[in-house]
C-alpha positions, 0 to 999 in steps of 0.5 A: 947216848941219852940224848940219842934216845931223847931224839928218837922218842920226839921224833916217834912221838911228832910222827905220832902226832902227825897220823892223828893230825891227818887222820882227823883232818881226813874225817873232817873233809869226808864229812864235809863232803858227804853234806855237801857243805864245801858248796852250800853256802847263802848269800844275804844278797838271796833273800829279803831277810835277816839270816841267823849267822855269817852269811858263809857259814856252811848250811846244815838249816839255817833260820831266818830268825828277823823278820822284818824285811832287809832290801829295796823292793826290786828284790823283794819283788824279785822274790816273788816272780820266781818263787812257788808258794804252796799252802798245805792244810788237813790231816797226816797224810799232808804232814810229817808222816810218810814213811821216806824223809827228805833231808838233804838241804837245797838252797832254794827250798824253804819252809815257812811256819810259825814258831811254837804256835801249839801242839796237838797230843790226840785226835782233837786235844790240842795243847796250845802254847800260843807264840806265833813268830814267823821263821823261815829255814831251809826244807827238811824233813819232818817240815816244821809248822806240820805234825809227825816226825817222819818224810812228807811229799812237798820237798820231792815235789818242790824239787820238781818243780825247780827242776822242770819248771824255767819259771820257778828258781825258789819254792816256799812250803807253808805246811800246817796239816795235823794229824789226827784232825777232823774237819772240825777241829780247823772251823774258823775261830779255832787255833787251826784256822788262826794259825793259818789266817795268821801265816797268811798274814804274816806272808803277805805283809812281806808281799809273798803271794800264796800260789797255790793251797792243798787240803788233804783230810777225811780219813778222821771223820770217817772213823768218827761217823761224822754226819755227811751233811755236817762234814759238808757244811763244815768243810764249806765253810773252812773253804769259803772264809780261806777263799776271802783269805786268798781270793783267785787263789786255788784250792785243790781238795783230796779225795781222801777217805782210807782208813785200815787198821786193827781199829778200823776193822773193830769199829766197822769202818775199814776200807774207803767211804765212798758216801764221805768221797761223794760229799767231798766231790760235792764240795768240788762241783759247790765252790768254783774255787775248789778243784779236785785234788788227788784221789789218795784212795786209790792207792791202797795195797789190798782189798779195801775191806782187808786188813793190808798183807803186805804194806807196799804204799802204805807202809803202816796200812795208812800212811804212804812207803817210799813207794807211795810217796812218789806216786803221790808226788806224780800226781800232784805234780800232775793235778798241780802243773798238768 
């Protein structure tokens, strides 16, 4: 009769064990399906680097950490001819500040940028801890080498650009805006301009061409009354030495000026300037090589003079709601490709 007994307990107790064996493999294979990792996987033959890890480990963001470069050069000039290179430049609304992130991998959507390179605390504090290796990972937001901790434009926009564009199979993000930043603080000679001088550098030396350069800023040296003349000037040559980095390559420049909050209003600078947008449409008609960006003014929710009542683009009154973000992304992808 004991040994009966003995039986019926193991046996209760492997039926037991059985359930929790099932139940964890269960949640295991939803959670590898919800990431979709059962058919993300690279292969080393893909791209021209080293990359951290077994080549069939399953993407969650995976790094490029050697940057010398692996393969003969039919695949390092096949990298170029079917990849999108954007350069992105300014102040928050070109970096990790929008309201929607965009974390889903995709395995032909990479971000470049240079680690550890600095950190800006305040408008114009920069903390500089100056490190610069080169590190390539799969897009997600908030993109690295930019600041804030929130969505961004350029993964939706890289999306488009694979999914409506033949010539185009691999994009490269390079976003180095700042929030908080005036024109000043990216003067060459400061760590803004040498970070970027440097990227650029870095890039080239593995034969990736830049295709394409946003600058999105304004909006702080409208709240810091910078002088029209000097913002000009400033602007100019910040323009002209990146042109001498990446001659014949574009520059598309933002008319971006919008500034509402509580702060605005209490220093009287509430709204749009619509002198600072005329200094930045000057830039435009000066420089050959610049080419008008996306007027980010007009999307706006009120009257320009009105604290925003309801945040419908601007989810904070400055930076853009989901909503935003992809009217944004229409018409960079409309000023970008046509």
């Amino acid at each position: 009769m004991t040994k009966l007994r003995y039986l019926l307990i193991n046996v209760k107790s492997l039926r037991i064990l059985f359930v929790v064996i099932i139940f964890i493999a269960t949640v295991m294979c939803v959670i590898i399906w919800k990431n979709g990792w059962h058919q993300k996987f690279i292969s080393a033959s893909d791209f021209p680097f080293e990359v951290l890890g077994d080549y069939q480990t399953p993407i969650t963001r995976v790094e490029i950490l050697n940057w010398d470069f692996q393969g003969d050069d039919a695949l390092q000039n096949n990298w170029n001819d079917s990849t999108w290179v954007l350069l992105v430049l300014g102040q928050s609304q070109a970096a990790n500040h929008a309201q929607k992130m965009h974390q889903e991998i995709h395995p032909q959507i990479w971000n470049f940028y240079l680690a550890d390179t600095f950190r800006i605390d305040t408008l114009n504090q920069i903390e500089t801890a100056y490190v610069s290796n080169p590190k390539m990972v799969m897009a997600q937001d908030p993109l690295k080498g930019a600041s804030g901790d929130f969505g961004s434009v350029w993964i939706p926009l890289a999306h488009r650009a694979i999914d409506s564009l033949e010539i185009i199979s691999r994009v490269i993000l390079v976003p180095l805006a700042q929030g908080g930043t005036v024109a000043r603080s990216w003067l060459p000679g400061g760590i803004l301009f040498e970070n970027t001088r440097r990227s650029i550098a870095e890039l080239k030396s593995k034969n990736i061409q830049i295709d394409q350069v946003i600058w999105h800023q304004g909006e702080s040296d409208f709240v810091e009354k910078t002088n029209l003349e000097t913002y000009y000037q400033q602007v100019r040559l910040i323009m002209v030495e990146l042109n001498m980095q990446l001659p014949e390559v574009p520059i598309y420049l933002a008319i971006s000026t919008y500034i509402n909050t509580e702060e605005a209003l209490m220093s009287k600078t509430p709204g749009v300037s619509l002198p600072l947008q005329q200094t930045q449409l000057r830039l435009i008609n000066d420089l050959p090589f610049l080419h008008k960006g996306v007027v980010s003014d007009s999307l706006v929710d009120v009257n320009l003079n009105q604290l925003p009542a309801l945040n419908v683009l601007r989810f904070d009154g400055i930076h853009f709601s989901e909503i935003g973000q992809d009217i944004l992304v229409n018409r960079w992808w409309s000023t970008l490709w046509n």
